[in-house]
C-alpha positions as CSV (number, residue, x, y, z in Angstrom):
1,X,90.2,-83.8,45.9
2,X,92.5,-87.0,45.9
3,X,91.3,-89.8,48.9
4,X,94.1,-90.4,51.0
5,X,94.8,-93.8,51.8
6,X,93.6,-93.1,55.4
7,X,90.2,-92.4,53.9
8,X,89.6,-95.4,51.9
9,X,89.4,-97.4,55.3
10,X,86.4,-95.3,56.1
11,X,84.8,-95.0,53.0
12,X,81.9,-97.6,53.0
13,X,81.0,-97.6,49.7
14,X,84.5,-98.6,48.6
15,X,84.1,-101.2,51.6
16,X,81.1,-102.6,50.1
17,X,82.7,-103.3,46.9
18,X,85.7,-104.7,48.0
19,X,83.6,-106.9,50.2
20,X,81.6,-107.6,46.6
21,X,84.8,-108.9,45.3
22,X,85.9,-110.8,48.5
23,X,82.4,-112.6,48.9
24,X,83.1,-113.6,44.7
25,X,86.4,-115.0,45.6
26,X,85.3,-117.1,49.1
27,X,82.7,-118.3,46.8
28,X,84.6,-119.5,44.1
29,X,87.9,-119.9,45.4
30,X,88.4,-122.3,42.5
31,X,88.1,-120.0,39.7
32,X,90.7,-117.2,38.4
33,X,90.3,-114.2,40.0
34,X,92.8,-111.7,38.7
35,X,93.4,-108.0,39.4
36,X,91.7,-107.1,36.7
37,X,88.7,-109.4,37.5
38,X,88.2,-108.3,40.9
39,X,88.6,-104.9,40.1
40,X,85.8,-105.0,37.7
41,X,83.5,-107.1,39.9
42,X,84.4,-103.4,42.6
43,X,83.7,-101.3,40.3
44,X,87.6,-99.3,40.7
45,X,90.9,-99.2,38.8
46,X,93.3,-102.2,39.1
47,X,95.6,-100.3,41.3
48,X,93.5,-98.9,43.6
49,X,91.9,-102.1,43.9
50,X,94.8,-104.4,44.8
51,X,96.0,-101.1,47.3
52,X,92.4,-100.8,49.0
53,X,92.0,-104.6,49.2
54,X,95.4,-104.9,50.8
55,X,94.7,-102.0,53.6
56,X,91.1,-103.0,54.2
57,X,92.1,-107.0,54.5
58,X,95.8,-107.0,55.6
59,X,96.5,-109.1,52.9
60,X,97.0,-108.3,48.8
61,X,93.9,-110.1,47.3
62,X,96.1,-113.2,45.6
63,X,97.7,-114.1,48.8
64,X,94.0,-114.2,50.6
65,X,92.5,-116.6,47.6
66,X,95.4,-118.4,47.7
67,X,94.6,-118.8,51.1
68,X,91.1,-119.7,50.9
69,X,92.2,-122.2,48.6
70,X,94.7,-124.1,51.1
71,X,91.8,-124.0,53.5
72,X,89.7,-126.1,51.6
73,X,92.4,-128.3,50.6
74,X,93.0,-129.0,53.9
75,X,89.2,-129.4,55.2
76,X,89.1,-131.4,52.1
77,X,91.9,-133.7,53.2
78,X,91.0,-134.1,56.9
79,X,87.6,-134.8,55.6
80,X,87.5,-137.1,52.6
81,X,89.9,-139.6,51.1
82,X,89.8,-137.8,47.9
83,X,92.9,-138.1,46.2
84,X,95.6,-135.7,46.7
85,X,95.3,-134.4,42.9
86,X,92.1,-134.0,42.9
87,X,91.6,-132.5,45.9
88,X,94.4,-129.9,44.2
89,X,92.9,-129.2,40.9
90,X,89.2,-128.9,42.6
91,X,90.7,-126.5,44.5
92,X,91.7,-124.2,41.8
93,X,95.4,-124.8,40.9
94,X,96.6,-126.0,37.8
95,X,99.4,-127.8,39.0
96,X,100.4,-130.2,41.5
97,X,104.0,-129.3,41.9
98,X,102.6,-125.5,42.7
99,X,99.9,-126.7,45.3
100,X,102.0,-128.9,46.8
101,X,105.3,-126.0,47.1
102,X,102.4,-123.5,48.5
103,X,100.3,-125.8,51.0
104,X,104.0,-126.4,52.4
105,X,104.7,-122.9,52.8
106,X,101.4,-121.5,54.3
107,X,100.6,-124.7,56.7
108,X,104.3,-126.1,57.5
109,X,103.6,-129.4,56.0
110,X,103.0,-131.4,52.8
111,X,99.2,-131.9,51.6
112,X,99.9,-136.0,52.4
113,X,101.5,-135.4,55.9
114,X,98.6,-133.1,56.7
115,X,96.2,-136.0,56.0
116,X,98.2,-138.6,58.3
117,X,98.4,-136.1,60.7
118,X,94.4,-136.1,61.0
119,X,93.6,-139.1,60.7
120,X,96.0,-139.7,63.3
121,X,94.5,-137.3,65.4
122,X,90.6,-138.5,64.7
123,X,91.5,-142.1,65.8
124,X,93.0,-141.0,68.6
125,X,89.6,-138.8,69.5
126,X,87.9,-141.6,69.0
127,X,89.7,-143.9,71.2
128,X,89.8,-140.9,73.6
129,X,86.4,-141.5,73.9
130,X,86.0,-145.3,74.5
131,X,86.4,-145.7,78.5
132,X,90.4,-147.2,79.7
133,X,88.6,-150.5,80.6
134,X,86.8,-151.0,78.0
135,X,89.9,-150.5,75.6
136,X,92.1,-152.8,77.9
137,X,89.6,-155.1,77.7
138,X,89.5,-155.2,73.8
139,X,93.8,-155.2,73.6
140,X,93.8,-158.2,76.6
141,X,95.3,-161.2,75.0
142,X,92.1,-164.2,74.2
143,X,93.7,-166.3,77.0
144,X,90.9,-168.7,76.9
145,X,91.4,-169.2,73.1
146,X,95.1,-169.6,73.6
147,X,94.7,-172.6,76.3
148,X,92.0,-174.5,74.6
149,X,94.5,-174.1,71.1
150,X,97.0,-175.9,73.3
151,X,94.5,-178.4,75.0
152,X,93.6,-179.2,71.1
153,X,97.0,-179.5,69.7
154,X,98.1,-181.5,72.8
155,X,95.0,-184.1,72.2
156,X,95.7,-184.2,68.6
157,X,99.6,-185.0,69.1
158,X,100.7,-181.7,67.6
159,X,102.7,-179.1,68.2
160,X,103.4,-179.3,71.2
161,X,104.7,-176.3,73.4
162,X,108.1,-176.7,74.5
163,X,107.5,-175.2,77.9
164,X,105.0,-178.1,78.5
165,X,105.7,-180.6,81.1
166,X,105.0,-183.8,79.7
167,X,105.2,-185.9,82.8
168,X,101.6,-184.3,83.8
């Protein structure tokens, strides 16, 4: 008797093999992992690997490793200064043009914007941190630096400021 697409959901065994092949992928996202691949590492035919996959995950199995791999780009680019290539071919794609195209289209923004984007953000956490006076105090103007300067300059017979009132 032919399984019914209903009954792959509750079959566990098929479960535990397509789990097999999604623990291979999350673990080496970087690698190649074709149809054919996964479908041997599960143990089932190409086709009924890519349709159980696709029931039991929501997702056909390239679209979730091409996911896992934008995930680590991006903790990779919040995270390190790596640069943008490398971050791209240690992440499994062979081309830049191609990561670049697909991190646009699953996160809404180029891999480089992503990276200003959190390093903006982690500066600001960090100033978030530092209490208001303490950070007004460090952005006040040296006042006392700035008068002795022109105490200095007006005892050496330079540069004088031109709102000074010579007549004192």
């Amino acid at each position: 008797m032919a399984k019914t697409p209903a009954d792959a959901q509750q079959d566990p065994a098929l479960l535990r093999r397509l789990l097999r092949a999604k623990d291979r992928m999350d673990a080496a996202s970087h690698e190649a992992w074709p149809v054919k691949r996964l479908a041997e590492v599960s143990g089932v035919s190409e086709a009924h690997f890519a349709r159980s996959f696709k029931q039991a995950f929501g997702i056909p199995p390239h679209r979730y490793l091409l996911t896992r791999r934008i995930e680590q780009a991006a903790t990779l680019l919040r995270d390190t200064d790596l640069p943008i290539t490398d971050i791209a071919f240690a992440t499994g794609w062979e081309s830049l043009g191609t990561f670049g195209r697909i991190f646009r289209d699953i996160t809404g923004q180029s891999p480089s914007a992503l990276r200003r984007t959190a390093q903006a953000g982690a500066a600001q956490q960090q100033l978030d941190r530092v209490p208001a006076c303490v950070l007004k105090a460090a952005q006040r103007p040296d006042l006392i630096t700035a008068v002795s300067e022109k105490r200095r300059q007006l005892a050496e017979g330079t540069n004088p400021s031109p709102t000074h009132n010579k007549e004192r």
